[in-house]
KEMI-482610 format. One record per residue: x, y, z of N, C-alpha, C in turn. Coordinates in steps of 0.02 Angstrom, whole numbers, padded with zeros to 5 digits, always signed. Each point is the difference from the previous one (the first is absolute). Example, Ala and Ser with C-alpha at 12.3 -4.5 7.8 and 13.67 -1.06 7.14 Angstrom:
2
+00660-00284+00390-00045+00059+00000+00045+00060+00000 -00018+00053-00036+00042+00059+00003-00039+00055+00037 
END
This chain:
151
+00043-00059+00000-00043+00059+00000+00045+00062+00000 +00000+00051-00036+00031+00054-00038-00027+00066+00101 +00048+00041-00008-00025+00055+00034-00050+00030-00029 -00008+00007-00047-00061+00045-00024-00067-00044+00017 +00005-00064-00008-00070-00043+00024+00006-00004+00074 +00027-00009+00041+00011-00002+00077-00051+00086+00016 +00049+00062-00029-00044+00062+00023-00067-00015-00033 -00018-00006-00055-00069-00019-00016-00046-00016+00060 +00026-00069-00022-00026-00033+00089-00022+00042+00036 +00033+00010+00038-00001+00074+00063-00045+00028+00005 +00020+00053-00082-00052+00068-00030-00058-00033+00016 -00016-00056-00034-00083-00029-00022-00018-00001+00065 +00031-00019+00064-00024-00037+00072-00014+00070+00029 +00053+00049-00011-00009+00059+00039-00061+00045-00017 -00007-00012-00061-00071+00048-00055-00060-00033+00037 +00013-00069-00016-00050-00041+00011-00035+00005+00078 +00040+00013+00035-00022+00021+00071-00023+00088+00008 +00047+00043-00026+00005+00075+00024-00083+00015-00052 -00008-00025-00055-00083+00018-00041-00066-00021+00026 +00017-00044+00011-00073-00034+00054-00002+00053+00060 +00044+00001+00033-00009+00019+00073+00008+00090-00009 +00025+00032-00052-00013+00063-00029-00095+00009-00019 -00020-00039-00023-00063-00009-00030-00062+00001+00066 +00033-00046+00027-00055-00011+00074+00011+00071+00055 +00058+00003-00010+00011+00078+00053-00036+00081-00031 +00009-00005-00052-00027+00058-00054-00080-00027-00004 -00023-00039+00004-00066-00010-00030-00040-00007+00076 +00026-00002+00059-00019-00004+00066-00022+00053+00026 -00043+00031+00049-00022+00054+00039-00014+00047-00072 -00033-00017-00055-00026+00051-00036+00009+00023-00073 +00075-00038+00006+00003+00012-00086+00053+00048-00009 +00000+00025-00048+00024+00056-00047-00030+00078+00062 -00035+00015-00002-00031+00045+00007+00004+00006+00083 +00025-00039+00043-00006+00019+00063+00097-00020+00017 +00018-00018-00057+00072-00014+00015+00052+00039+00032 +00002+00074-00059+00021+00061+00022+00023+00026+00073 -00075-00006+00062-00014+00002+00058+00013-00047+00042 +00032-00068-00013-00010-00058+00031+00083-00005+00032 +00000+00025+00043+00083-00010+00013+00028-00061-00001 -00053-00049+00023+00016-00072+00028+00031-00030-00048 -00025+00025-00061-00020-00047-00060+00075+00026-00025 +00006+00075-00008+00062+00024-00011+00056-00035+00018 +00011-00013+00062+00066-00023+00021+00005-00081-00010 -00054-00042+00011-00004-00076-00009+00025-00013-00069 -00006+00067-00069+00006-00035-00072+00073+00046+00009 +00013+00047+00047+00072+00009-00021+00065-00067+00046 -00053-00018+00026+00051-00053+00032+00005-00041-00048 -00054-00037+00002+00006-00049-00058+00039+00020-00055 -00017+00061-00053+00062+00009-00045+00041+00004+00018 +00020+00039+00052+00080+00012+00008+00036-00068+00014 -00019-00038+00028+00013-00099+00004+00008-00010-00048 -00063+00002-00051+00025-00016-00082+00054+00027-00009 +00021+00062-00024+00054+00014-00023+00070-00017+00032 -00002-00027+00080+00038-00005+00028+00033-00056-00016 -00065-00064-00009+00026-00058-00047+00033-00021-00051 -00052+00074-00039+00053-00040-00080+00062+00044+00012 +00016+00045+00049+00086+00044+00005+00025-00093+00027 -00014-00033+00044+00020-00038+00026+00013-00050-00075 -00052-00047-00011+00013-00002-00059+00057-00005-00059 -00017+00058-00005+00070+00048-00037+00068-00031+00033 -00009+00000+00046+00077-00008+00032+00030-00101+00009 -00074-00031-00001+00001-00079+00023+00047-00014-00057 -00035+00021-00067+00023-00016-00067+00036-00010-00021 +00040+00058+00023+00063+00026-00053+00058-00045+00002 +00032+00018-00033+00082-00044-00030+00044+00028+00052 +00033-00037+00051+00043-00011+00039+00046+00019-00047 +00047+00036+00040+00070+00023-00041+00052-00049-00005 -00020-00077+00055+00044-00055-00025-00032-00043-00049 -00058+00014-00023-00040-00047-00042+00029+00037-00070 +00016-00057-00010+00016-00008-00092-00035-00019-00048 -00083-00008+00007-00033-00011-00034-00011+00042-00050 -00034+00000-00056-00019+00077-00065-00067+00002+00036 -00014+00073+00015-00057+00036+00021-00048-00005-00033 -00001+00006-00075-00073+00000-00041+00037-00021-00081 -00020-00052-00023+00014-00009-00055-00049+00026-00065 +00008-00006-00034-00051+00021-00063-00060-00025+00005 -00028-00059+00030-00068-00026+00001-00034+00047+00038 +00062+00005+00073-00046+00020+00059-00014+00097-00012 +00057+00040-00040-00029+00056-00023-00051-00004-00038 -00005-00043-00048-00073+00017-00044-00059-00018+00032 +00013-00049+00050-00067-00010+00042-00016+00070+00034 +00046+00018+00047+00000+00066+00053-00027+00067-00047 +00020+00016-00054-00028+00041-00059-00077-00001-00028 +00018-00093-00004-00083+00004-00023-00045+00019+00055 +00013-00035+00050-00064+00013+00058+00005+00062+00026 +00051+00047-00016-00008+00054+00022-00063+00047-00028 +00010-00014-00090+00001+00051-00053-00105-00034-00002 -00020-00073+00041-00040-00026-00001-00036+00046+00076 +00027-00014+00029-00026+00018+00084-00024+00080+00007 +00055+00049-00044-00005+00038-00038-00094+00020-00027 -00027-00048-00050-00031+00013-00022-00054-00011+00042 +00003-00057+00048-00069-00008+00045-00007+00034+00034 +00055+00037+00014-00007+00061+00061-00039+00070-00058 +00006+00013-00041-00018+00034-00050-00087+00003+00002 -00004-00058-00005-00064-00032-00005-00053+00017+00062 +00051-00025+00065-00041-00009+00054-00012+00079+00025 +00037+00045-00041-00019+00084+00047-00032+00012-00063 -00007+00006-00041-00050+00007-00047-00051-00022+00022 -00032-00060+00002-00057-00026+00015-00055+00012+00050 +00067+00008+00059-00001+00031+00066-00047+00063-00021 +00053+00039-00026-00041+00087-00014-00064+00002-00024 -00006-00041-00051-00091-00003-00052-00042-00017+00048 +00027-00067+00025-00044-00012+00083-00031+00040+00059 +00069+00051+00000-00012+00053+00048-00056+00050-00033 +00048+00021-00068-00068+00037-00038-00060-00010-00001 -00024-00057-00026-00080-00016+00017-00021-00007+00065 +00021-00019+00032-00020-00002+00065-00042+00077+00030 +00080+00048-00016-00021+00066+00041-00015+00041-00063 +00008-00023-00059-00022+00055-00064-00074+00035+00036 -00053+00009+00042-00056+00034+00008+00008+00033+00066 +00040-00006+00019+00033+00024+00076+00038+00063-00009 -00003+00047+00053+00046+00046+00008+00076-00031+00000 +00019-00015+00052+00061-00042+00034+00012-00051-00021 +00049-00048+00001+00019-00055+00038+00050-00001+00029 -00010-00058+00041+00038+00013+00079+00061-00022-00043 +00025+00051+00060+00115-00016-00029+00005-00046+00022 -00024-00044+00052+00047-00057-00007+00020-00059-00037 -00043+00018-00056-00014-00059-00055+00097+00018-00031 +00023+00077+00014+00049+00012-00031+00059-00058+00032 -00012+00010+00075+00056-00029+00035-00002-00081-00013 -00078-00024-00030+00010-00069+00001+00036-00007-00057 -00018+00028-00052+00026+00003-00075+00072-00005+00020 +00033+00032+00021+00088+00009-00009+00009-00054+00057 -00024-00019+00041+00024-00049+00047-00016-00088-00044 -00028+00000-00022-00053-00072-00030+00055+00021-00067 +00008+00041-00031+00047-00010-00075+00078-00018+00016 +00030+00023+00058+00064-00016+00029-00011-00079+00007 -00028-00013+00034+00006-00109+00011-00019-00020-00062 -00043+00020-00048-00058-00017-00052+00070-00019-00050 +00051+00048-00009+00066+00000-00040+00046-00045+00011 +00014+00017+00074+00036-00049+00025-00008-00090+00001 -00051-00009+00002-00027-00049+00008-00023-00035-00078 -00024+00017-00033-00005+00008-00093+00064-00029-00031 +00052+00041+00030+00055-00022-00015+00033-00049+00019 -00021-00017+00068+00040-00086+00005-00045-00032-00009 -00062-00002-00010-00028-00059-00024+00023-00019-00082 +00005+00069-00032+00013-00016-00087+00067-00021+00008 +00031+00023+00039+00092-00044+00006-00023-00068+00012 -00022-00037+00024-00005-00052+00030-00051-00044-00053 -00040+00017-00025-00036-00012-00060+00035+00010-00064 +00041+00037-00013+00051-00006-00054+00043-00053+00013 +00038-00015+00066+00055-00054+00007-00048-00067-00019 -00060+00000+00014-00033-00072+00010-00039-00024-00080 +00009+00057-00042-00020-00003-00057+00077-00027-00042 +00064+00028+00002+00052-00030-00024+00030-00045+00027 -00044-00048+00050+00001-00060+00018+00090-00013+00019 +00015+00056+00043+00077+00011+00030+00056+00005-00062 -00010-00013-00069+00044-00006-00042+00008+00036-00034 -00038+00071-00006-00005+00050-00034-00026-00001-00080 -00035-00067-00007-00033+00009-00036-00090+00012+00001 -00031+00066-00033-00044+00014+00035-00064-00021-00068 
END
């Protein structure tokens, strides 16, 4: 197993936990619209992110190439995989704040307002949404070239 599939791993476990439990904390005591005001709610999703991010820094660091390891870091398979799922993860994230917005639009298109916190979920939910996009398509690219780089 390559470093780039090991952080995958990770990414997917860490997303996979920090989106759910982002989702249930934001969608708890009210929604969007009472979020703003909700201190509780404030600090519980900055804990939780800040954990997330604390992970994949951790992460980051499990990974890496030991300065006595003589292994090659990324060969040509494993860049075009890391490229593709980027330039892929890329696009679903594209997708998912787009969709997001039209959603939002109809929703409040007859409304004065809508509540800002739909903003804070937006940029918090597209940070894991990326992150997470991306090691699953790493990990779905390795399992499609059936380890031999032929895809």
């Amino acid at each position: 197993m390559t470093g780039l599939q090991k952080r995958a791993i990770y990414d997917l476990i860490i997303s996979a936990v920090v989106l759910p439990g982002l989702t249930i904390i934001f969608f708890s005591g009210g929604g969007a619209a009472a979020y703003v005001h909700d201190v509780t709610r404030k600090i519980l999703l900055a804990v939780l992110l800040g954990l997330g991010y604390i992970a994949l820094l951790l992460v980051l660091f499990l990974v890496r190439v030991k300065p006595k390891d003589q292994t090659v870091l990324m060969d040509e398979r494993d860049e075009r995989i890391a490229r593709q799922a980027l330039g892929t993860a890329f696009v679903i994230l594209a997708i998912y704040v787009v969709l997001t917005c039209i959603i939002l639009y109809e929703v409040y298109r007859n409304r004065i307002l809508m509540p800002v916190g739909w903003m804070w979920f937006l940029a918090y939910s597209s940070s894991f949404i990326a992150i997470g996009s991306r090691a699953l398509l790493i990990l779905v690219f390795y399992a499609r070239t059936n380890g031999h780089g032929q895809g």
